[in-house]
PDB file of N, CA, C and O in Angstrom:
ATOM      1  N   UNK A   1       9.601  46.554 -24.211  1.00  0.00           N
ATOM      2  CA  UNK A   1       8.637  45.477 -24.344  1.00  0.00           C
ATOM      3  C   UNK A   1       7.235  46.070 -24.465  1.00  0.00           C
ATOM      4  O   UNK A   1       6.634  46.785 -23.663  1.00  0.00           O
ATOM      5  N   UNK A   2       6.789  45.522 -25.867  1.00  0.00           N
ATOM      6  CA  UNK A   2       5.133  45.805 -25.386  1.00  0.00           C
ATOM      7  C   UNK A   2       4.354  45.358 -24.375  1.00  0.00           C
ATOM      8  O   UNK A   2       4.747  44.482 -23.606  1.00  0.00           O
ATOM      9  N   UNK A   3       2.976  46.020 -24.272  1.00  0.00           N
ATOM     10  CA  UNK A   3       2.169  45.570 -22.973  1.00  0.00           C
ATOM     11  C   UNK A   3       1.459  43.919 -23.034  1.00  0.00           C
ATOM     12  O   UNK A   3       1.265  43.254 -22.016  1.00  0.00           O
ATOM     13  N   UNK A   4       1.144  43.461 -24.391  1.00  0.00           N
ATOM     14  CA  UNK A   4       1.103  42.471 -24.748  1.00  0.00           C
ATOM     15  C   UNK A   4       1.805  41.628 -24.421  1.00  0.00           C
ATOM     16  O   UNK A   4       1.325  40.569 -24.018  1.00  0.00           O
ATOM     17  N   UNK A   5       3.222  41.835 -24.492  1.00  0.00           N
ATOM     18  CA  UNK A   5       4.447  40.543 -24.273  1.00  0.00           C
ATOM     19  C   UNK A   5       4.388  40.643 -22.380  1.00  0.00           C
ATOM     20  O   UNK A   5       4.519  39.591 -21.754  1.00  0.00           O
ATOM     21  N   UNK A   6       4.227  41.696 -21.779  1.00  0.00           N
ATOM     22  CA  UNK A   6       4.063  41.911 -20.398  1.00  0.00           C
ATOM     23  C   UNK A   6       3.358  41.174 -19.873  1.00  0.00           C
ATOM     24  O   UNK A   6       3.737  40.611 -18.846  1.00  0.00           O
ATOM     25  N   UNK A   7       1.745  40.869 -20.562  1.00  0.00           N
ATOM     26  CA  UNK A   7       0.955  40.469 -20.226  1.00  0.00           C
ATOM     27  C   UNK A   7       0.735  39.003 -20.421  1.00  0.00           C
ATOM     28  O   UNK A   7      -0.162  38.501 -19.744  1.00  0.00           O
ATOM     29  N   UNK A   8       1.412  38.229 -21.243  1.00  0.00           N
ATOM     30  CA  UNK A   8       2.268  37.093 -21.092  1.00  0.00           C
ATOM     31  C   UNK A   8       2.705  36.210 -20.702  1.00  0.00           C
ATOM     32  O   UNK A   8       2.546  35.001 -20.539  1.00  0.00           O
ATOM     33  N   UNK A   9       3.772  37.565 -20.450  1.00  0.00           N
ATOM     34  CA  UNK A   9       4.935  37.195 -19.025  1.00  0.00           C
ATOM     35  C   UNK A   9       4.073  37.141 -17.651  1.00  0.00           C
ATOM     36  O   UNK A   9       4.572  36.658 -16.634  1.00  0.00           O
ATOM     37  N   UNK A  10       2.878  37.611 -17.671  1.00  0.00           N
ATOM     38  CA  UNK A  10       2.133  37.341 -16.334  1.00  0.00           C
ATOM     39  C   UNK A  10       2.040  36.238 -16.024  1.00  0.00           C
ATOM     40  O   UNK A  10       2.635  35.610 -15.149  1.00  0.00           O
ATOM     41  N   UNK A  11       0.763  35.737 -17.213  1.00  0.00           N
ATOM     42  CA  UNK A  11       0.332  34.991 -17.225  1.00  0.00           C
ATOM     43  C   UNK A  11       1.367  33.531 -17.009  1.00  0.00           C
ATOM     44  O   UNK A  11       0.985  32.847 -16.060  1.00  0.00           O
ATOM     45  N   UNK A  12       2.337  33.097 -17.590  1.00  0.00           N
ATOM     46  CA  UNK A  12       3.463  32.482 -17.594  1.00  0.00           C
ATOM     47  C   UNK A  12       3.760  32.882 -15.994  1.00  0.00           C
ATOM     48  O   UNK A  12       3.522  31.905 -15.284  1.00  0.00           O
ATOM     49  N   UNK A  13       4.156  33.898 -15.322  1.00  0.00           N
ATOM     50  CA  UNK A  13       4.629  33.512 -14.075  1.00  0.00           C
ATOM     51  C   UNK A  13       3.747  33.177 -13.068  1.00  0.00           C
ATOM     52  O   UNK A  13       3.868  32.708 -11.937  1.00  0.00           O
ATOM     53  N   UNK A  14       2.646  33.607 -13.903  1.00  0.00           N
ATOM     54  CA  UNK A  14       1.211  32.991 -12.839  1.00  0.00           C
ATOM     55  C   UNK A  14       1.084  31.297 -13.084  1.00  0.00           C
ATOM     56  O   UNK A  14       0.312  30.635 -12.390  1.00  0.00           O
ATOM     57  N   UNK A  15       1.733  30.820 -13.901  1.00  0.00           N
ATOM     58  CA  UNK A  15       1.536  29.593 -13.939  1.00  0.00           C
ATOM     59  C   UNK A  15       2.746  28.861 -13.225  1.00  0.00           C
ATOM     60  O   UNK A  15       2.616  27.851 -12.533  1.00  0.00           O
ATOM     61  N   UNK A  16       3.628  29.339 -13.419  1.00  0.00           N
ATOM     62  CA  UNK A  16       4.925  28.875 -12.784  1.00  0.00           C
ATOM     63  C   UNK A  16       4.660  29.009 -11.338  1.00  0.00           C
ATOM     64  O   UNK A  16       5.089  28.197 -10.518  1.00  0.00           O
ATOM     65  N   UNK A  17       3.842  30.194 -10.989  1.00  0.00           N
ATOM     66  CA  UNK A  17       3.897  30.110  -9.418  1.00  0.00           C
ATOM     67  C   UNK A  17       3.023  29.146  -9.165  1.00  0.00           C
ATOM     68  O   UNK A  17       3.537  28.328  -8.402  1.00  0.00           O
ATOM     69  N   UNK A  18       1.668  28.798  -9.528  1.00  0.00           N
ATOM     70  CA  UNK A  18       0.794  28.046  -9.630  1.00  0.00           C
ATOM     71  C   UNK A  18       1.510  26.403  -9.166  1.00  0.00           C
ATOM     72  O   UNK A  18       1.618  25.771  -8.115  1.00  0.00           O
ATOM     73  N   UNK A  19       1.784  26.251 -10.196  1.00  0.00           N
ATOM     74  CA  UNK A  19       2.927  24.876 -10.505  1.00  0.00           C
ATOM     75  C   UNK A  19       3.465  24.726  -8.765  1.00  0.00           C
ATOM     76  O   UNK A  19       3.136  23.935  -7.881  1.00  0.00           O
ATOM     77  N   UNK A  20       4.400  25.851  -8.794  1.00  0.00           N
ATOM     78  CA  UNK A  20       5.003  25.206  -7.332  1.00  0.00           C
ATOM     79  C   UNK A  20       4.348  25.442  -6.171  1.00  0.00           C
ATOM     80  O   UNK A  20       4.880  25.126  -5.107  1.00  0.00           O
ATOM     81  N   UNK A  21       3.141  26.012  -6.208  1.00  0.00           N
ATOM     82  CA  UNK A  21       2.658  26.297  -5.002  1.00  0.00           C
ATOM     83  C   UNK A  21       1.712  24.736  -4.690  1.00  0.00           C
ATOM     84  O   UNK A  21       1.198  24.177  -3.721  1.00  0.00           O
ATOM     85  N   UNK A  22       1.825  24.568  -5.705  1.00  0.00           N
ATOM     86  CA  UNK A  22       1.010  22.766  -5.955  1.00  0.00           C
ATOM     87  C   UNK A  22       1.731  21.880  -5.327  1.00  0.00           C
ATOM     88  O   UNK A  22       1.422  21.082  -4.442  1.00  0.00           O
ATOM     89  N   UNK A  23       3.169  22.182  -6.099  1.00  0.00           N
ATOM     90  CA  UNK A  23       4.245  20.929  -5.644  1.00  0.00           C
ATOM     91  C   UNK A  23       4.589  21.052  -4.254  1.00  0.00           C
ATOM     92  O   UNK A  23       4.827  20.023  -3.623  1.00  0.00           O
ATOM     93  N   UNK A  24       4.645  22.114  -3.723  1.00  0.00           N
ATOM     94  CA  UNK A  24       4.900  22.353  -2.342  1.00  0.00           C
ATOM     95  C   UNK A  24       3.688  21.838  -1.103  1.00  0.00           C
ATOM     96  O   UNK A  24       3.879  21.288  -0.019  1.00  0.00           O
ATOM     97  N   UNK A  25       2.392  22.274  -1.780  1.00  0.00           N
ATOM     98  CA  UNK A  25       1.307  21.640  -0.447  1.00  0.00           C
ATOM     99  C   UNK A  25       1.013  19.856  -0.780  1.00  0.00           C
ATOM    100  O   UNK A  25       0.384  19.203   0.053  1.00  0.00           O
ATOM    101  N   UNK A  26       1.381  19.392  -1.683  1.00  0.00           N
ATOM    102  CA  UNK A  26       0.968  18.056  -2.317  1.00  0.00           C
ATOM    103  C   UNK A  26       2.114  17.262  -2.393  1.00  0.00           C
ATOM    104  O   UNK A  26       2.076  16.078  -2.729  1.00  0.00           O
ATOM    105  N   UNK A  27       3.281  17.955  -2.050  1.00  0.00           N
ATOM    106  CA  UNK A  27       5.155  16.812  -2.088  1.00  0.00           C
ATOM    107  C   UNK A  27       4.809  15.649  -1.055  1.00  0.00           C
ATOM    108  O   UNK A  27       5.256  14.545  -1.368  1.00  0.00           O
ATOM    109  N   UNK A  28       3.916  15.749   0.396  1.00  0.00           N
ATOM    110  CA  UNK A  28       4.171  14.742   0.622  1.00  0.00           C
ATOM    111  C   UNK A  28       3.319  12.926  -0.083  1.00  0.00           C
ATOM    112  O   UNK A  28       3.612  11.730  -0.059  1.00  0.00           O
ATOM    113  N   UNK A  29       2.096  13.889  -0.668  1.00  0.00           N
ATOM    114  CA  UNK A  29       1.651  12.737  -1.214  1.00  0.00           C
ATOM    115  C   UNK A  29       2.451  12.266  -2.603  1.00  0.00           C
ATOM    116  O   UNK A  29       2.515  11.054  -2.807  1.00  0.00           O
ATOM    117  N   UNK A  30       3.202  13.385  -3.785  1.00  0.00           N
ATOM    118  CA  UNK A  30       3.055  12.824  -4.699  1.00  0.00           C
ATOM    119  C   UNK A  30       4.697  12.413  -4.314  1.00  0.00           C
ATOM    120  O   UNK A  30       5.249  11.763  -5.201  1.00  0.00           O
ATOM    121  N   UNK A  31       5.518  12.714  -3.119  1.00  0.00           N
ATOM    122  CA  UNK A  31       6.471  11.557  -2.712  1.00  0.00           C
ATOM    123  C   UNK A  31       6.567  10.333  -2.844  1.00  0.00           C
ATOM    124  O   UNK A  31       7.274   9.596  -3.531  1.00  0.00           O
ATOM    125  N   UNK A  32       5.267  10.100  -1.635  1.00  0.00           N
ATOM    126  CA  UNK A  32       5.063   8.824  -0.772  1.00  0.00           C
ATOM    127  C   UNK A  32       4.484   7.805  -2.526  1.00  0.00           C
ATOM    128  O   UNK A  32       4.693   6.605  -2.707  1.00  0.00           O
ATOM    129  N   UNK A  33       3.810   8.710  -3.483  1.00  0.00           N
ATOM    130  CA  UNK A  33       3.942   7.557  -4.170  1.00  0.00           C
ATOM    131  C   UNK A  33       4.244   7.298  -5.194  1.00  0.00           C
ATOM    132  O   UNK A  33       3.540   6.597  -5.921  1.00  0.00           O
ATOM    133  N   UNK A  34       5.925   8.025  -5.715  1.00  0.00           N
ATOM    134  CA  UNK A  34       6.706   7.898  -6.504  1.00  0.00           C
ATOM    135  C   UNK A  34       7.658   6.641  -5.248  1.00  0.00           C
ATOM    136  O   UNK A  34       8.410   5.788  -5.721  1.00  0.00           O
ATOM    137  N   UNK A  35       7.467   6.742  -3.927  1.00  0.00           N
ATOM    138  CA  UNK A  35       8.287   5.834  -3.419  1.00  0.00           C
ATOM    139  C   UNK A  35       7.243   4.695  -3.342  1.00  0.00           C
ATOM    140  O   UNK A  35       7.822   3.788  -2.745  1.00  0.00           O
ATOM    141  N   UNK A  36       6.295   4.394  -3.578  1.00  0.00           N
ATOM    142  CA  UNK A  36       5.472   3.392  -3.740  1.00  0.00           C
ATOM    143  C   UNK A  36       5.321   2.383  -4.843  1.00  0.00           C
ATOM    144  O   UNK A  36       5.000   1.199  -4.747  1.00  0.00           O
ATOM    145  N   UNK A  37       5.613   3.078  -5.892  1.00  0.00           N
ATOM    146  CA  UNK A  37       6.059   2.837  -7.186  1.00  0.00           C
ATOM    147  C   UNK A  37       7.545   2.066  -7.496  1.00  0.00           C
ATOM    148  O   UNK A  37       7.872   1.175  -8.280  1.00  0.00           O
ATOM    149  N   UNK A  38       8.227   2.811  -6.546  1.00  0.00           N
ATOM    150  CA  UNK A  38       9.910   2.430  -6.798  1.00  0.00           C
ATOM    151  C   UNK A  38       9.875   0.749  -6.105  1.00  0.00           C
ATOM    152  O   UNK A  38      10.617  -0.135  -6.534  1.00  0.00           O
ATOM    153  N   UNK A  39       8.565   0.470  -4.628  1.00  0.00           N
ATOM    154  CA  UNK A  39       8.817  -0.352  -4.237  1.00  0.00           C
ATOM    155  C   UNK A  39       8.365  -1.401  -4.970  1.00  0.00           C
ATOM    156  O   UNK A  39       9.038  -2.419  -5.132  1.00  0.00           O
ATOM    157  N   UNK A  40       7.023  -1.202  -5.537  1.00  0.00           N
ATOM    158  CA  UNK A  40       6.309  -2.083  -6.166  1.00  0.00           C
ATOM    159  C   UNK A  40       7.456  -2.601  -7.551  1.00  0.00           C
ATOM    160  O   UNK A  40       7.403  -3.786  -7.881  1.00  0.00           O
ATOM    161  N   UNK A  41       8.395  -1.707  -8.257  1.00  0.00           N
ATOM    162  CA  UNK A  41       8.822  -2.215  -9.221  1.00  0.00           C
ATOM    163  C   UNK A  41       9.828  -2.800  -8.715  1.00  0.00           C
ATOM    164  O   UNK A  41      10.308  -3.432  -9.656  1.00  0.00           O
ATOM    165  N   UNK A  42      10.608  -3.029  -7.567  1.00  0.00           N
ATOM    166  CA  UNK A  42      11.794  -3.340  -6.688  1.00  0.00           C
ATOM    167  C   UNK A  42      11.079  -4.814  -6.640  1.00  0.00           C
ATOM    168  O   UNK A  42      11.524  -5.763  -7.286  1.00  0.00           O
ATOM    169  N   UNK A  43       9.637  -4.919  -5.594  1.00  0.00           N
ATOM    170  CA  UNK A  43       9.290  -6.394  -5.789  1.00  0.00           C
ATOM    171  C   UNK A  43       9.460  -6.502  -3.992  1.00  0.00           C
ATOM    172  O   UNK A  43       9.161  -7.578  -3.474  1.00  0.00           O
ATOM    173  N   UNK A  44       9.882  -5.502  -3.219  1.00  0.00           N
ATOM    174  CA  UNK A  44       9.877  -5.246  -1.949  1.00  0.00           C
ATOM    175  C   UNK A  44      11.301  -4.501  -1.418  1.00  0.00           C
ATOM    176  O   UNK A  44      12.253  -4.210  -2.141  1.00  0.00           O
ATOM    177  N   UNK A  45      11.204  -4.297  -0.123  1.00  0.00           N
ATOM    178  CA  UNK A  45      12.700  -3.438   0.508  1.00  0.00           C
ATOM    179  C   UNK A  45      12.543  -3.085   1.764  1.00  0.00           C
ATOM    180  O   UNK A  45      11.442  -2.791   2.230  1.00  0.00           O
ATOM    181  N   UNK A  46      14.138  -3.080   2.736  1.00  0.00           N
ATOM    182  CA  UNK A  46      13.710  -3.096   4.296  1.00  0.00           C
ATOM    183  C   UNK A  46      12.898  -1.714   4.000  1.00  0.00           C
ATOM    184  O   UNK A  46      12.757  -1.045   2.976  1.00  0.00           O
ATOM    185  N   UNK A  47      12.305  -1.537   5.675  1.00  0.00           N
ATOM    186  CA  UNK A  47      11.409  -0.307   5.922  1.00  0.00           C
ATOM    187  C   UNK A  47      12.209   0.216   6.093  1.00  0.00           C
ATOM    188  O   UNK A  47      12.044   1.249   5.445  1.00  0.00           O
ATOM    189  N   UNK A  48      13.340   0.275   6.702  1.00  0.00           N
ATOM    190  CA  UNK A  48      14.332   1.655   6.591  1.00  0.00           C
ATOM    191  C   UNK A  48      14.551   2.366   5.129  1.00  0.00           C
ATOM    192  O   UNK A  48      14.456   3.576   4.923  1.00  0.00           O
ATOM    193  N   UNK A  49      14.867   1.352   4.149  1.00  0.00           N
ATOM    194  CA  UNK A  49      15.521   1.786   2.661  1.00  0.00           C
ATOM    195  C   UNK A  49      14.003   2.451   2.420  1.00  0.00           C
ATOM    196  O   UNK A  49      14.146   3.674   2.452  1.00  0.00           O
ATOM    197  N   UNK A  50      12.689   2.118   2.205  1.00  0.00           N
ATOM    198  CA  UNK A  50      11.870   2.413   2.179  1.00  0.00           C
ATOM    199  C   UNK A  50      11.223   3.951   2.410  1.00  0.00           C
ATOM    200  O   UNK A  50      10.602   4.780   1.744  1.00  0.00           O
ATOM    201  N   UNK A  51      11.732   3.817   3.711  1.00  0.00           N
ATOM    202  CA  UNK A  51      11.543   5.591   4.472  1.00  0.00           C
ATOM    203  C   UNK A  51      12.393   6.250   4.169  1.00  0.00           C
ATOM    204  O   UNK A  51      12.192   7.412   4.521  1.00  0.00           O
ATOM    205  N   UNK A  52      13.479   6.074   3.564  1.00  0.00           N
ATOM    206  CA  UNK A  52      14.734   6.943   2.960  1.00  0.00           C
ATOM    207  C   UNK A  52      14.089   7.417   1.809  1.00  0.00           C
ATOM    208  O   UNK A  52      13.962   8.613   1.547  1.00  0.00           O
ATOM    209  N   UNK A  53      13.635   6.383   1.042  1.00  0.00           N
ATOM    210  CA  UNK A  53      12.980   6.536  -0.679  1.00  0.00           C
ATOM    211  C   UNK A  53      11.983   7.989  -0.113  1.00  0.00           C
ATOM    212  O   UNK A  53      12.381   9.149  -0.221  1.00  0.00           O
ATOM    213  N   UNK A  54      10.868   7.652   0.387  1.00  0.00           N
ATOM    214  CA  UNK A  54       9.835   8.699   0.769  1.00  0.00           C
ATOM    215  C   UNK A  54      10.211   9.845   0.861  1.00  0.00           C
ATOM    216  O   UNK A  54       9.701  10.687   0.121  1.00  0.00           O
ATOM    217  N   UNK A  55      11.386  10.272   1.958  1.00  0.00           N
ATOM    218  CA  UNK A  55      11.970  11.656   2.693  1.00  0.00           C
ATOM    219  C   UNK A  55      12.541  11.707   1.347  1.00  0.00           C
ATOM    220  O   UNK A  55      11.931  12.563   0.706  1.00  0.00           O
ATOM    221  N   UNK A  56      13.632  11.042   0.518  1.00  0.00           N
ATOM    222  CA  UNK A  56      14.236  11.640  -0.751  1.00  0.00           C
ATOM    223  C   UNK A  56      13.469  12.388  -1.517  1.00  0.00           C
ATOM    224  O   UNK A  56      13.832  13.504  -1.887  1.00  0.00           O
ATOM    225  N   UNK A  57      12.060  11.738  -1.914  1.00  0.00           N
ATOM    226  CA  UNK A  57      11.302  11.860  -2.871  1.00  0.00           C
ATOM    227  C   UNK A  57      10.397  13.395  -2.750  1.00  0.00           C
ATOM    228  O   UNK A  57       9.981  14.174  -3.606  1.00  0.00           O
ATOM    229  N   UNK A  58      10.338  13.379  -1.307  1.00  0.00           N
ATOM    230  CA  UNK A  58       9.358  14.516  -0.932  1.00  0.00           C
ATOM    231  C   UNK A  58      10.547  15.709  -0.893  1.00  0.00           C
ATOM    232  O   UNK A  58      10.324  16.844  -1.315  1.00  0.00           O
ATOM    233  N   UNK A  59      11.679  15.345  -0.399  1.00  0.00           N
ATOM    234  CA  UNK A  59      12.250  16.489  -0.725  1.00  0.00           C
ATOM    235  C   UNK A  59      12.895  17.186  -1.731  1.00  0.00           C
ATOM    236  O   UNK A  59      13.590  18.202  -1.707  1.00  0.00           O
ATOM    237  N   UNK A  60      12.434  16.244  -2.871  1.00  0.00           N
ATOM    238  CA  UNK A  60      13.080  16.703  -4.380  1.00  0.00           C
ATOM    239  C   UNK A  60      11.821  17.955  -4.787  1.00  0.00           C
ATOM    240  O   UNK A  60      12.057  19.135  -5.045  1.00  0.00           O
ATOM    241  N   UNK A  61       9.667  16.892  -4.725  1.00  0.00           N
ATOM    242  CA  UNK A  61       9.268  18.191  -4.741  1.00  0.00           C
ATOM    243  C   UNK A  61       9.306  19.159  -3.252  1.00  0.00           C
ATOM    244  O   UNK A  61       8.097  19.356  -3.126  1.00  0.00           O
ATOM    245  N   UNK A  62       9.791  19.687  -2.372  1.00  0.00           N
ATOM    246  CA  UNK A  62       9.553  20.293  -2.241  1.00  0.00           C
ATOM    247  C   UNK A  62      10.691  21.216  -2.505  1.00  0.00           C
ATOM    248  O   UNK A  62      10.372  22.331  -2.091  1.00  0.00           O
ATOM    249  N   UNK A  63      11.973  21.219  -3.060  1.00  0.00           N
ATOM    250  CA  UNK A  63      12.809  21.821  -3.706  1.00  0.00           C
ATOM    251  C   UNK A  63      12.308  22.014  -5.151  1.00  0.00           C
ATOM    252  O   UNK A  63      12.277  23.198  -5.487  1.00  0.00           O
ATOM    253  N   UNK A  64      11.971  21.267  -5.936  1.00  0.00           N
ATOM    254  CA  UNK A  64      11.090  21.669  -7.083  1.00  0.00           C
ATOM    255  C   UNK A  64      10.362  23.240  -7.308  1.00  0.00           C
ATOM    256  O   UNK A  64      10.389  24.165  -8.119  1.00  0.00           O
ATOM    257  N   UNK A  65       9.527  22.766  -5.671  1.00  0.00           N
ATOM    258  CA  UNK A  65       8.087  23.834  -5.793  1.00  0.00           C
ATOM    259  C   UNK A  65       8.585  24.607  -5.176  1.00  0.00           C
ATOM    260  O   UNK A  65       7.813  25.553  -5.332  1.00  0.00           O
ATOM    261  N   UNK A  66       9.856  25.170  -4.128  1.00  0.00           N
ATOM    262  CA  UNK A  66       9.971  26.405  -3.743  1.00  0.00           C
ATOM    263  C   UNK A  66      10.994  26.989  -4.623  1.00  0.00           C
ATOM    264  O   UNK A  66      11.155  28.163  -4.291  1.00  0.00           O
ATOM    265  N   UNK A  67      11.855  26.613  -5.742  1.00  0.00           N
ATOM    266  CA  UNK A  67      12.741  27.348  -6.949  1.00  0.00           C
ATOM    267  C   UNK A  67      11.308  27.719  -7.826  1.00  0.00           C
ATOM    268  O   UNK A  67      10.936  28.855  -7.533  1.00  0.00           O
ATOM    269  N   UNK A  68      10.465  27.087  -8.768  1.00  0.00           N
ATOM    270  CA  UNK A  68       9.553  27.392  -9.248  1.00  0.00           C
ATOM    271  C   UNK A  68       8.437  28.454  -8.627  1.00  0.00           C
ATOM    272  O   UNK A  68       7.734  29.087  -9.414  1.00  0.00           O
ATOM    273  N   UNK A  69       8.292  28.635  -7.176  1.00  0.00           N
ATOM    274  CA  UNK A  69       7.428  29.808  -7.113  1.00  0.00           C
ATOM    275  C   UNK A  69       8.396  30.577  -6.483  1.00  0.00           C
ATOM    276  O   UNK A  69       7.872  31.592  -6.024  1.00  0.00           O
ATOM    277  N   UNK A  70       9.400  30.530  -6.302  1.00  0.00           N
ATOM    278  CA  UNK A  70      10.292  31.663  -5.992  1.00  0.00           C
ATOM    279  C   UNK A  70      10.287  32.705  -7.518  1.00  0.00           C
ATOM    280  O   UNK A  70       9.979  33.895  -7.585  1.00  0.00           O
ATOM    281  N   UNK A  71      10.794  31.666  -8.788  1.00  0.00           N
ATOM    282  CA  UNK A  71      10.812  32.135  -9.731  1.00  0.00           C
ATOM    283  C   UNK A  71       9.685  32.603 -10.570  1.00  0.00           C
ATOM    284  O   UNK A  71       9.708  33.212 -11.639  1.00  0.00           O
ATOM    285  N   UNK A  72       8.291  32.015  -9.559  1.00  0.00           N
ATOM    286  CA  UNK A  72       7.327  32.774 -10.892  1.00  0.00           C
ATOM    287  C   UNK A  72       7.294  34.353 -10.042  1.00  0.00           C
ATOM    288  O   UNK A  72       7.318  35.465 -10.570  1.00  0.00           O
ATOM    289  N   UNK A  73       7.240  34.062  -8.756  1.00  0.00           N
ATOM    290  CA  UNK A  73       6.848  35.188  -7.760  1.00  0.00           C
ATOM    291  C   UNK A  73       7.410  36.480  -8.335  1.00  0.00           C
ATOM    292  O   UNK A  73       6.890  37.576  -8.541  1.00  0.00           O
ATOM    293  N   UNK A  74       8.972  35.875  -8.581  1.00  0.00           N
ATOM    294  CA  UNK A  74      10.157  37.368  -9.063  1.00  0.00           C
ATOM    295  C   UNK A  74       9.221  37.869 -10.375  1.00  0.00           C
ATOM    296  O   UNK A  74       8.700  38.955 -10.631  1.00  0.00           O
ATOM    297  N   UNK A  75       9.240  36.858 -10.935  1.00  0.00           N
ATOM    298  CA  UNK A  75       8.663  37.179 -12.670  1.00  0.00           C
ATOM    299  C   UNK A  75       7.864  38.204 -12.195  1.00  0.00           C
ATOM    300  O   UNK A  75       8.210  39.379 -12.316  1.00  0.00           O
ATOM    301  N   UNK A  76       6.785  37.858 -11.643  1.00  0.00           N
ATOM    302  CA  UNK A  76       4.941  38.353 -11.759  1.00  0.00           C
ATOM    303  C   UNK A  76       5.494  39.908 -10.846  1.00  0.00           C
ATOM    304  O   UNK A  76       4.629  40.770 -11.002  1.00  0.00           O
ATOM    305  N   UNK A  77       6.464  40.328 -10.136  1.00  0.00           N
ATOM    306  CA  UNK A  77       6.984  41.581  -9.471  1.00  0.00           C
ATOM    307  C   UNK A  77       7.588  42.190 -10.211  1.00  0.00           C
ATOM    308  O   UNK A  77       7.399  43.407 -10.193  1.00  0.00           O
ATOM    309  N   UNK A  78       8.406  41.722 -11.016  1.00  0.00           N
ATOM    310  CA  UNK A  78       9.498  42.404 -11.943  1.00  0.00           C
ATOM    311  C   UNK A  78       8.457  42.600 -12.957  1.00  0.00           C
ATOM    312  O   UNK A  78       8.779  43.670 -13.474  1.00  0.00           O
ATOM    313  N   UNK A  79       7.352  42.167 -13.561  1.00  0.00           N
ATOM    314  CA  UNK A  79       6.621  42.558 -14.615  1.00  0.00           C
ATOM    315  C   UNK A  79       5.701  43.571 -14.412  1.00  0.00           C
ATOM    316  O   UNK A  79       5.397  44.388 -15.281  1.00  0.00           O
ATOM    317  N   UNK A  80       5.173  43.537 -13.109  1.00  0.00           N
ATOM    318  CA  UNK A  80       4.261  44.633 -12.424  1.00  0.00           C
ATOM    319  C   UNK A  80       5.206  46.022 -12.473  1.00  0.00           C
ATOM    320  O   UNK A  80       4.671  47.109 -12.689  1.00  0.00           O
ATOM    321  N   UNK A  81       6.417  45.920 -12.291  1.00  0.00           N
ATOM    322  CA  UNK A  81       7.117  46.917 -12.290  1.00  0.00           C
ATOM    323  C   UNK A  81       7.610  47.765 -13.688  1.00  0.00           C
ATOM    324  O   UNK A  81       7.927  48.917 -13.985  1.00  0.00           O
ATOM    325  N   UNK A  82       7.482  46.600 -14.270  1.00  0.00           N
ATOM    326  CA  UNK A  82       7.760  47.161 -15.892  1.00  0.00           C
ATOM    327  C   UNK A  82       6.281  47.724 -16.380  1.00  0.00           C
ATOM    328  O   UNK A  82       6.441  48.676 -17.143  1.00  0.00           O
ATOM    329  N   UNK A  83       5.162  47.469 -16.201  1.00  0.00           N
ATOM    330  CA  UNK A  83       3.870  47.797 -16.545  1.00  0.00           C
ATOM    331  C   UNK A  83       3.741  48.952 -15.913  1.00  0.00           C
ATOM    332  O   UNK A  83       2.972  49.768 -16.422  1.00  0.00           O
ATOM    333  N   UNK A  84       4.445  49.314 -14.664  1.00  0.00           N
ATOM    334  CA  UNK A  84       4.060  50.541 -13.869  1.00  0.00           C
ATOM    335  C   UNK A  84       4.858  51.511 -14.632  1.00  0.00           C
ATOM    336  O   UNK A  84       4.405  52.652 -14.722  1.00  0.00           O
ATOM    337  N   UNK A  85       6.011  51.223 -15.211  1.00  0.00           N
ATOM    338  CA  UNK A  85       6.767  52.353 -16.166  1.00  0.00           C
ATOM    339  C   UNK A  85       6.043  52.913 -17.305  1.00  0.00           C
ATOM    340  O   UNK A  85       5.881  54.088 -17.633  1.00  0.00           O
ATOM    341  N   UNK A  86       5.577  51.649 -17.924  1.00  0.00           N
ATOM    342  CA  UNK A  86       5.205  51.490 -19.123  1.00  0.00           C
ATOM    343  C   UNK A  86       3.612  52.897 -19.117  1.00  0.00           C
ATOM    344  O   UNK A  86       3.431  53.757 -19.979  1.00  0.00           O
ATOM    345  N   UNK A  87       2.988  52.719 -18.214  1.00  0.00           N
ATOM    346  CA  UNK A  87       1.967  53.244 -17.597  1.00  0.00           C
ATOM    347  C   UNK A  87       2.600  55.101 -17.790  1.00  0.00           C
ATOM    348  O   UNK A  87       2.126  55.905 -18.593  1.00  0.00           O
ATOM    349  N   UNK A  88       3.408  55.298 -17.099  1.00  0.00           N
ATOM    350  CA  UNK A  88       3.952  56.658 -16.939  1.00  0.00           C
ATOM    351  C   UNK A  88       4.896  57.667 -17.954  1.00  0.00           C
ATOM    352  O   UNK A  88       5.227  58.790 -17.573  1.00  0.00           O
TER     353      UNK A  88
END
């Protein structure tokens, strides 16, 4: 690989990590109002079904955002490592 395509691939896993490091400190808000949304288009729902929606919702991003910066993290290590060859 050239150093160009390396450099790239940084940038790309710098965004991917970016991405989930977002989804991870911000899941509980952008949960609470994808379940806010679900209620408003529902038209209402007990508070139990309600608080289920929320915990579902927050835990989709925060499974989202820890596969996505797991995966930019590997990227942006495994590329540092190829640049350090590339270097020598």
């Amino acid at each position: 690989m050239t150093k160009e395509k390396l450099k790239g691939l940084v940038v790309f896993g710098s965004l991917i990590t970016a991405i989930g490091f977002i989804l991870l400190f911000f899941s509980v808000n952008f949960g609470t109002s994808l379940a806010e949304k679900w209620l408003a288009k529902r038209g209402g729902a007990d508070t139990s079904m309600f608080l289920i929606v929320i915990e579902g919702s927050t835990n989709s991003f925060l499974a989202a955002g820890s596969i996505l910066l797991g995966i930019g993290l590997a990227t942006i290590i495994f590329v540092y490592y190829k640049i350090l060859n590339i270097n020598e």
